[in-house]
Structures are given as structure tokens and as C-alpha cells.
N, CA, C and O atoms as a printed pandas DataFrame, in Angstrom:
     atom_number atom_name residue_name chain_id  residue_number  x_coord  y_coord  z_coord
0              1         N          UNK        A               1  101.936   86.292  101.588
1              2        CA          UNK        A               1  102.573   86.144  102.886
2              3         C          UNK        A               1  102.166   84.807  103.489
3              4         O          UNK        A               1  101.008   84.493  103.761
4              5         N          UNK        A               2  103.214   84.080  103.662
5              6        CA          UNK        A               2  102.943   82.594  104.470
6              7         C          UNK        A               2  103.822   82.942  105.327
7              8         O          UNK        A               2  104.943   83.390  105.087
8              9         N          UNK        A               3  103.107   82.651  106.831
9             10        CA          UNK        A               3  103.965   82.641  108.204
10            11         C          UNK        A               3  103.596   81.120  108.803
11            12         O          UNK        A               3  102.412   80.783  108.793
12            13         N          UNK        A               4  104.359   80.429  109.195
13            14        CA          UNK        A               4  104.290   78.974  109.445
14            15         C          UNK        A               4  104.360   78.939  111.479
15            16         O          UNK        A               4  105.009   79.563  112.319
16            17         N          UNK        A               5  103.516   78.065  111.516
17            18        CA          UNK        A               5  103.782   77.343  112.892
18            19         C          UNK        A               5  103.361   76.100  113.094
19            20         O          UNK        A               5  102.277   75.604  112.786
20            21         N          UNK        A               6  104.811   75.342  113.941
21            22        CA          UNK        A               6  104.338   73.803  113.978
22            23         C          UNK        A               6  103.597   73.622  114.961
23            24         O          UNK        A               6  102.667   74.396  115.186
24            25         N          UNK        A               7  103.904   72.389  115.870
25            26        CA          UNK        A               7  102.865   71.859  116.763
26            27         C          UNK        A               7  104.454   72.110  118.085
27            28         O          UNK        A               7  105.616   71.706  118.038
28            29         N          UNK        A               8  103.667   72.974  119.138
29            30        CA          UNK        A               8  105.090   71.990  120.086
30            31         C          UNK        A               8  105.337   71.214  120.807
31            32         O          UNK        A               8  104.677   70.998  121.824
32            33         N          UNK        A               9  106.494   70.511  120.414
33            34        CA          UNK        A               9  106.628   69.423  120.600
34            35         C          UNK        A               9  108.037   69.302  121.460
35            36         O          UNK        A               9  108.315   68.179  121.881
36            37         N          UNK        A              10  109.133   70.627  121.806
37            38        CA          UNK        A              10  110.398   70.905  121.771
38            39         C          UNK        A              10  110.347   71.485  123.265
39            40         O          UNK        A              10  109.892   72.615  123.440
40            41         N          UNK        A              11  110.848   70.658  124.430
41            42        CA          UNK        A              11  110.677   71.251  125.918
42            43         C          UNK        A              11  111.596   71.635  125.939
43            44         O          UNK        A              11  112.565   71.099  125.400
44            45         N          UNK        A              12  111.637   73.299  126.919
45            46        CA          UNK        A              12  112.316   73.432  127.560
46            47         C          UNK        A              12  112.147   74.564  128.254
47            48         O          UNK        A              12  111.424   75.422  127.748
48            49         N          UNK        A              13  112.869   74.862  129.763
49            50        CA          UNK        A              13  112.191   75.500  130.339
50            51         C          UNK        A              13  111.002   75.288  131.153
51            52         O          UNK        A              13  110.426   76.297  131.558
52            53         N          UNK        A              14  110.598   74.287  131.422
53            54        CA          UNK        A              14  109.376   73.923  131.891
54            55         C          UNK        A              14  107.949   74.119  131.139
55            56         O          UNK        A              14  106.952   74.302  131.838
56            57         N          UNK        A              15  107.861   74.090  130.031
57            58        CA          UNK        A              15  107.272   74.535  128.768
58            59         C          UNK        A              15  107.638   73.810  127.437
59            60         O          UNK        A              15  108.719   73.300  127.139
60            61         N          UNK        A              16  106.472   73.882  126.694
61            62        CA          UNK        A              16  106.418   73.142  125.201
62            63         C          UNK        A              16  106.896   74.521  124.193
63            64         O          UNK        A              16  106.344   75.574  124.513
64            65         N          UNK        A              17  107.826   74.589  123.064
65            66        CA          UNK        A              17  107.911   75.245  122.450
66            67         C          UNK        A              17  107.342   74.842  120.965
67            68         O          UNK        A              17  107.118   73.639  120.833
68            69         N          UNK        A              18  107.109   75.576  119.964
69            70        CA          UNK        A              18  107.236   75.564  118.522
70            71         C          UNK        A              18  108.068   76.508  117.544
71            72         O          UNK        A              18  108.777   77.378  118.048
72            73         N          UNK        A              19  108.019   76.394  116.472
73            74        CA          UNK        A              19  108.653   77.191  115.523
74            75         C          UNK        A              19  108.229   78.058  114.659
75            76         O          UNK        A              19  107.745   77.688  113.590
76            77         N          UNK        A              20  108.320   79.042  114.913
77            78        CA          UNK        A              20  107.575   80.422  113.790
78            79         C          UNK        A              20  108.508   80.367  112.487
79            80         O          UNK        A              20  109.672   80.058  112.745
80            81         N          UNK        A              21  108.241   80.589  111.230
81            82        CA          UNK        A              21  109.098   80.080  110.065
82            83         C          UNK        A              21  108.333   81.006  108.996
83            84         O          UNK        A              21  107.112   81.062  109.144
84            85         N          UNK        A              22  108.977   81.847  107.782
85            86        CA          UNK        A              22  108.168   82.159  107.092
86            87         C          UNK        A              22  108.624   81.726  105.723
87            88         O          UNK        A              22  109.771   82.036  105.402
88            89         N          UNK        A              23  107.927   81.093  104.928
89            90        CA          UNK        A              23  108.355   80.171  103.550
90            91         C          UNK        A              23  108.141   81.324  101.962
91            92         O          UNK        A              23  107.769   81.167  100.800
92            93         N          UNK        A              24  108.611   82.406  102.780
93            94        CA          UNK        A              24  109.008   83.791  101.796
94            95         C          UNK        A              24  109.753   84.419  102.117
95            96         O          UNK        A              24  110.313   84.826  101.099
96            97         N          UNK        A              25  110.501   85.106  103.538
97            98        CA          UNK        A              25  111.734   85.838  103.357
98            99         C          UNK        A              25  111.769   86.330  105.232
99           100         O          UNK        A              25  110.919   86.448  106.114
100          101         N          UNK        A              26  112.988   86.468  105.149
101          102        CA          UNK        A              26  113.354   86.961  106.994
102          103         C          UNK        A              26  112.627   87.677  107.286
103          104         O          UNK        A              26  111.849   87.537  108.230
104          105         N          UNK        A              27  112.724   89.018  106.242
105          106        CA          UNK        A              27  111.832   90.168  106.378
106          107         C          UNK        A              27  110.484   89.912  106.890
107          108         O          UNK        A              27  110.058   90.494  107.887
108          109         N          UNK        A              28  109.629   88.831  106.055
109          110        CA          UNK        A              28  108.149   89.216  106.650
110          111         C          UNK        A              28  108.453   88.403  108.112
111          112         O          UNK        A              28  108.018   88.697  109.226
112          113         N          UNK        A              29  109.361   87.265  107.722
113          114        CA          UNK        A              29  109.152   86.590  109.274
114          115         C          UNK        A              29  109.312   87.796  110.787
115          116         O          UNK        A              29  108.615   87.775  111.802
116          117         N          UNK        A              30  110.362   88.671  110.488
117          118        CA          UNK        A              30  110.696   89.602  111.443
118          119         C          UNK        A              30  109.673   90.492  111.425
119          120         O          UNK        A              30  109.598   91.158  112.457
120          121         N          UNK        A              31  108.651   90.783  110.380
121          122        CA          UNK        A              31  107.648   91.545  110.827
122          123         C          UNK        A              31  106.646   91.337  111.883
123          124         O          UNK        A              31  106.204   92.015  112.811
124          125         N          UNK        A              32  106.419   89.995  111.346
125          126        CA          UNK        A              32  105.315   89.266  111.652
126          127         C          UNK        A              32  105.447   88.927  113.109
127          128         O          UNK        A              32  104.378   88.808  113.707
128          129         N          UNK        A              33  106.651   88.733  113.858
129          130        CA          UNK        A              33  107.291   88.436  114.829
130          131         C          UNK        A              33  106.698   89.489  115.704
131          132         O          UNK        A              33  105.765   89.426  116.504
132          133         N          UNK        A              34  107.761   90.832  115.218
133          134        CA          UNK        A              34  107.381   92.227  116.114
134          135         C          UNK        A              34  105.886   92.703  115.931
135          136         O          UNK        A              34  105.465   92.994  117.050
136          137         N          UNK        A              35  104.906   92.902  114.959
137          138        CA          UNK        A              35  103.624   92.827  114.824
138          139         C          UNK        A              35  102.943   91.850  116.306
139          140         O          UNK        A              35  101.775   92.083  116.617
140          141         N          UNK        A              36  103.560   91.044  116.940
141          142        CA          UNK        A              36  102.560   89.792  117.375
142          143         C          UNK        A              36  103.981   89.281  118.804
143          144         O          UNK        A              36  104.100   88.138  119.245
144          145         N          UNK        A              37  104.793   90.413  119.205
145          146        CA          UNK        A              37  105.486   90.991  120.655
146          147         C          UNK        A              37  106.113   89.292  120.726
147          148         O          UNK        A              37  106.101   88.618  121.756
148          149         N          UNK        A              38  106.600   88.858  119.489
149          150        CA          UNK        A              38  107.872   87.634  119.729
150          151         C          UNK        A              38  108.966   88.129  120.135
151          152         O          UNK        A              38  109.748   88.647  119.338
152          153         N          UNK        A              39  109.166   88.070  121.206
153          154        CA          UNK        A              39  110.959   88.730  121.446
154          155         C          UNK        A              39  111.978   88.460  119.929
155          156         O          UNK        A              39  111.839   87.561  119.099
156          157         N          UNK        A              40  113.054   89.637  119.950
157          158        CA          UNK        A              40  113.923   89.524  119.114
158          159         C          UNK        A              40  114.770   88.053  119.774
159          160         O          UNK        A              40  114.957   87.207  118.899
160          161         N          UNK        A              41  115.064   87.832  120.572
161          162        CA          UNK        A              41  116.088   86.852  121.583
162          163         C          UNK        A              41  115.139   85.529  121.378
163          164         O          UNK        A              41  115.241   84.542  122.107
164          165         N          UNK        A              42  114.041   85.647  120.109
165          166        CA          UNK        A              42  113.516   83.863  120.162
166          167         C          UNK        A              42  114.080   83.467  118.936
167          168         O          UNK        A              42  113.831   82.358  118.463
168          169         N          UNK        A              43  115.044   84.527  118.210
169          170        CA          UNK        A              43  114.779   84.120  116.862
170          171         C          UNK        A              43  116.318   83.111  116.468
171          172         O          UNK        A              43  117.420   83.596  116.725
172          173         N          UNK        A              44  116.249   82.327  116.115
173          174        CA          UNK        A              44  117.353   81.670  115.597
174          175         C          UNK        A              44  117.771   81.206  114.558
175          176         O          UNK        A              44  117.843   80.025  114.222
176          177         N          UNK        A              45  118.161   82.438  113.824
177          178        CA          UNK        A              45  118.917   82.134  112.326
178          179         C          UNK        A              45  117.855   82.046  111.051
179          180         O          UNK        A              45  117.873   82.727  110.025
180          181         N          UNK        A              46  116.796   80.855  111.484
181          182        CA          UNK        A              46  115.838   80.661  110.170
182          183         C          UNK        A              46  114.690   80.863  110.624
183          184         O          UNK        A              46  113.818   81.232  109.838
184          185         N          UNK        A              47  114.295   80.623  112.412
185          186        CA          UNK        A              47  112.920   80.749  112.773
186          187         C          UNK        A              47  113.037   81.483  114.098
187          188         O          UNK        A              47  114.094   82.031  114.410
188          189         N          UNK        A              48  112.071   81.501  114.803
189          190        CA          UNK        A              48  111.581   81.973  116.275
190          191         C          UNK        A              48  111.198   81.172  116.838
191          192         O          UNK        A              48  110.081   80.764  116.521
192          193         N          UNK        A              49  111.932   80.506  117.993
193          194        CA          UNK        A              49  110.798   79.692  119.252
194          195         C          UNK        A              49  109.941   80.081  119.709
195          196         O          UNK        A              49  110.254   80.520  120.815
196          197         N          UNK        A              50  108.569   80.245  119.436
197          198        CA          UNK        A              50  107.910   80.649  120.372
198          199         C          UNK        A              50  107.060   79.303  121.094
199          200         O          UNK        A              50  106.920   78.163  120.650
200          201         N          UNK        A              51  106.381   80.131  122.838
201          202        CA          UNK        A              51  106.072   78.946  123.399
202          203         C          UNK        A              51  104.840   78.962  123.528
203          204         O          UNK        A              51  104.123   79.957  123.632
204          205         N          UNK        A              52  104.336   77.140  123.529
205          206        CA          UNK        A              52  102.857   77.148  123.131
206          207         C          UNK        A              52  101.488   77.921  123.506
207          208         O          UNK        A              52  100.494   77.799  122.790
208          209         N          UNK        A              53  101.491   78.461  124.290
209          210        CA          UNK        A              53  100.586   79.320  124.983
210          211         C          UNK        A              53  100.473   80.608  124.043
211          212         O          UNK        A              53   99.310   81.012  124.062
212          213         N          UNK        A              54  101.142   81.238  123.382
213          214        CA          UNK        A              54  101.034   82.143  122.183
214          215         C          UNK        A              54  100.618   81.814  120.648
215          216         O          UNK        A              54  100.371   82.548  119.691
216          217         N          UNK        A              55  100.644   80.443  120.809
217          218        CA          UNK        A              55  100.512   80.173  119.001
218          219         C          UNK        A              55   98.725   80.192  119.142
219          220         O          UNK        A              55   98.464   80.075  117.944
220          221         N          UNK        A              56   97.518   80.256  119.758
221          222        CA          UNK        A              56   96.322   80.602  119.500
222          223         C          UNK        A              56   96.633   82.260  118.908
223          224         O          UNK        A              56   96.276   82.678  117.807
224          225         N          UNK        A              57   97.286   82.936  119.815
225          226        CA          UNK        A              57   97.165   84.711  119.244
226          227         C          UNK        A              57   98.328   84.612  117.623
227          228         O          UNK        A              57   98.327   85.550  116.826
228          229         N          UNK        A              58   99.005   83.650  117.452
229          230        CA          UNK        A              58   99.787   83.844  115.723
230          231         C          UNK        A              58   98.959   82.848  115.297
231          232         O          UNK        A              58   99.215   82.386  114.185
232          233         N          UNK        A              59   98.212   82.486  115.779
233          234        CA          UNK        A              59   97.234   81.816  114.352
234          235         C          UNK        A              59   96.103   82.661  113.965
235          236         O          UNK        A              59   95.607   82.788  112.845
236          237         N          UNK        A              60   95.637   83.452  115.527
237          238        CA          UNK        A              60   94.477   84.281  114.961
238          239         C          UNK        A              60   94.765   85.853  114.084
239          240         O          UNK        A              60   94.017   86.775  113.758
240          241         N          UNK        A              61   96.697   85.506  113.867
241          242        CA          UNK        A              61   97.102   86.963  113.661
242          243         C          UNK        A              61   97.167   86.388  112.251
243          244         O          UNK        A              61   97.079   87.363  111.505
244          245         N          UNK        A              62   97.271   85.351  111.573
245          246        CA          UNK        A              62   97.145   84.679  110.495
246          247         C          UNK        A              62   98.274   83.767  110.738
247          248         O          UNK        A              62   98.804   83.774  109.627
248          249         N          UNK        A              63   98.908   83.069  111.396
249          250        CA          UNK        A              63  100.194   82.206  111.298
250          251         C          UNK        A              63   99.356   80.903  110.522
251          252         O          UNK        A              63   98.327   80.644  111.146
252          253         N          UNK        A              64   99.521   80.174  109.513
253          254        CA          UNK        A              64   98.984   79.097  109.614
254          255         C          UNK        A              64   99.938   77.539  110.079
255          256         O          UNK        A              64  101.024   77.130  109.671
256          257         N          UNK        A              65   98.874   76.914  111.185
257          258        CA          UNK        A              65   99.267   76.051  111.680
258          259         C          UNK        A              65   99.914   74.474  111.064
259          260         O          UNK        A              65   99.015   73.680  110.785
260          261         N          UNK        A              66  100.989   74.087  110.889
261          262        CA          UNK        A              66  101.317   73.017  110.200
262          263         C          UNK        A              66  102.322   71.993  110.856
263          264         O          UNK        A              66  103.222   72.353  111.614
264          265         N          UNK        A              67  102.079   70.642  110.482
265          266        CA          UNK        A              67  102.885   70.189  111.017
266          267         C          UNK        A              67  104.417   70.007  110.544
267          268         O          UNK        A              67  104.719   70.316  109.391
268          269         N          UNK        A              68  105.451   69.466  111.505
269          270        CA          UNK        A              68  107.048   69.999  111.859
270          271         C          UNK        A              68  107.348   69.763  110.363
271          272         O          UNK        A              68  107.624   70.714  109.632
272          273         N          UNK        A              69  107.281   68.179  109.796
273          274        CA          UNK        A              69  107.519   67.791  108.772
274          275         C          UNK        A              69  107.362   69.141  107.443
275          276         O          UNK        A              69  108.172   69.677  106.687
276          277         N          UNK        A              70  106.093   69.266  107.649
277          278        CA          UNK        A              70  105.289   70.591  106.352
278          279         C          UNK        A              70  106.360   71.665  106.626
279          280         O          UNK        A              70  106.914   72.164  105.646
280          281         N          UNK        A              71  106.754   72.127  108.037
281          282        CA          UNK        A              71  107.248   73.641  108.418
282          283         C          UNK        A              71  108.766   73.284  107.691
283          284         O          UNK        A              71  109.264   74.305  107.216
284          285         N          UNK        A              72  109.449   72.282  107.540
285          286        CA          UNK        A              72  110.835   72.127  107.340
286          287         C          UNK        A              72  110.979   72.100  105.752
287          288         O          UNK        A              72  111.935   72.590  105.150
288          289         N          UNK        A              73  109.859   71.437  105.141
289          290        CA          UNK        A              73  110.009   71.330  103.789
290          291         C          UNK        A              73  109.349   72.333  103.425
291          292         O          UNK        A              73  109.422   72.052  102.228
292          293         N          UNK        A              74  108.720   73.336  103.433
293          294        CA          UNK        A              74  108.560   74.617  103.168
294          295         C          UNK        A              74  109.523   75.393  103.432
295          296         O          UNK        A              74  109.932   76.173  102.572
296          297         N          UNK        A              75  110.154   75.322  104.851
297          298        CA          UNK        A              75  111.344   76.214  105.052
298          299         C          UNK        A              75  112.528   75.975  103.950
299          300         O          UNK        A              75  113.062   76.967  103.454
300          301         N          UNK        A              76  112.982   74.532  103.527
301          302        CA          UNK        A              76  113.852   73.938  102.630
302          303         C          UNK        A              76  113.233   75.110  101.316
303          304         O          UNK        A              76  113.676   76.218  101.015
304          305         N          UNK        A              77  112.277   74.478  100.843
305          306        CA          UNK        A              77  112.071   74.824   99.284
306          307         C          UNK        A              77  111.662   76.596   99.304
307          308         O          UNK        A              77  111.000   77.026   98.360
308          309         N          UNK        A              78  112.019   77.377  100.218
309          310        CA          UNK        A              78  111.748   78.646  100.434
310          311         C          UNK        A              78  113.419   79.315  100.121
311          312         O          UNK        A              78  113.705   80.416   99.649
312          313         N          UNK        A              79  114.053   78.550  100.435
313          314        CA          UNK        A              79  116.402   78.879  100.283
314          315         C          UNK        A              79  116.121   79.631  101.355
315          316         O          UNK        A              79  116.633   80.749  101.293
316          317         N          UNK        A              80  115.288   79.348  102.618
317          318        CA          UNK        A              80  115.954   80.162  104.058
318          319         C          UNK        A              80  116.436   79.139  105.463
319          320         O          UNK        A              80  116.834   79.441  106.588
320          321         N          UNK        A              81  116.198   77.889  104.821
321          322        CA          UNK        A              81  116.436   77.094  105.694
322          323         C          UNK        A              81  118.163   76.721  106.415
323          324         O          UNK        A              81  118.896   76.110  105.638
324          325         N          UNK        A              82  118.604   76.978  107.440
325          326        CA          UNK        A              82  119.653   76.941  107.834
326          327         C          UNK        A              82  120.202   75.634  108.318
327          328         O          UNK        A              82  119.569   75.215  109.288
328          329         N          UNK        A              83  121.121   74.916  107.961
329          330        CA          UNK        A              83  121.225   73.955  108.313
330          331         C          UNK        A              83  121.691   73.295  109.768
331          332         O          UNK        A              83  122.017   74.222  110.509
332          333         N          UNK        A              84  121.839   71.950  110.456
333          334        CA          UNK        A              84  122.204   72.286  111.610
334          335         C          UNK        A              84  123.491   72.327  111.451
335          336         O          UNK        A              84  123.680   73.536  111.576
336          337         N          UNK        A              85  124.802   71.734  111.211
337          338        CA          UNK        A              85  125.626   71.852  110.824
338          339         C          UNK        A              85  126.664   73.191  110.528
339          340         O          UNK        A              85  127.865   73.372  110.727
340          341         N          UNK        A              86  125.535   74.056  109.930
341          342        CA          UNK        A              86  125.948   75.126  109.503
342          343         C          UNK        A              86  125.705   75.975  110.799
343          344         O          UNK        A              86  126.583   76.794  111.073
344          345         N          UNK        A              87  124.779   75.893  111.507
345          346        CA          UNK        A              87  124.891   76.841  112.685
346          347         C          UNK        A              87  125.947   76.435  113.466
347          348         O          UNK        A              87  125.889   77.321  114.319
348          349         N          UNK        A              88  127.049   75.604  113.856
349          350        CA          UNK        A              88  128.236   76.243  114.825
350          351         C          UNK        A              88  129.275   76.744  114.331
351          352         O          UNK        A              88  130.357   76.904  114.896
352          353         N          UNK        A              89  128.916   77.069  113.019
353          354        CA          UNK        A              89  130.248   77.908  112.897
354          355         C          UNK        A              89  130.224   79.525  112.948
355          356         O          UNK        A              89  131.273   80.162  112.851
């Protein structure tokens, strides 16, 4: 089980966000999510926004911390990565 989180770097809301990502399958990502009270409504397509003030409790739940670059090319070489392109349709 690898559950990924970057650094955040992504405002909005008055708040820094990051990306929860898992570089093995939706399934554990959606576990790992509800295990550790990520709203269903963060998740988008390949990952979860969550905002920075929670990633100390998914790292101590095991998320390991990586940077954006690492989280995307793991997400790539995992076949769950969604493209942007591909999300408006």
C-alpha cells in the first residue's frame, strides 16, 4: 500500500491545499480517504484535495509525504492518472 501526499502549494479558499494520490488503485485510495474522515466531495477523479492542516494526521496514518513532481510520476506509472484534458468531457 502506497498512499501519496504532496506539499501544498494549490490556494484556495483562503487555505493551502495538497493532493492525496494512491500509486496502486482507487480502491485503497478511497479507503484510506474514509479511514482518515477525507470528505467524499474532495475527491477528483484520480486524487483528493485535502487541506494542509490535515496532512500531519495522513502522514501519521502512513500517507508518505512527496514532492508534486514524485506524486504525478507515480500517479502516471500507476495507469490511474487522469488527464487534464480528459476531465471536461
Amino acid at each position: 500500500m502506497t498512499v501519496l501526499v504532496d506539499e501544498p502549494l494549490w490556494p484556495a479558499h483562503g487555505r493551502l491545499w495538497a493532493h492525496l494520490v494512491s500509486d496502486t488503485s482507487l480502491d485503497e485510495l478511497h479507503a484510506f480517504a474514509t479511514a482518515n474522515d477525507v470528505p467524499a466531495r474532495a475527491f477528483d477523479l484520480d486524487h483528493y484535495d485535502v487541506p494542509e492542516e490535515i496532512i500531519p494526521r495522513l502522514v501519521a496514518a502512513g500517507a508518505q509525504p512527496v514532492q508534486g513532481k514524485e506524486l504525478v510520476r507515480r500517479l502516471i506509472a500507476s495507469g490511474l492518472r487522469i488527464r487534464g484534458r480528459d476531465r471536461l468531457r
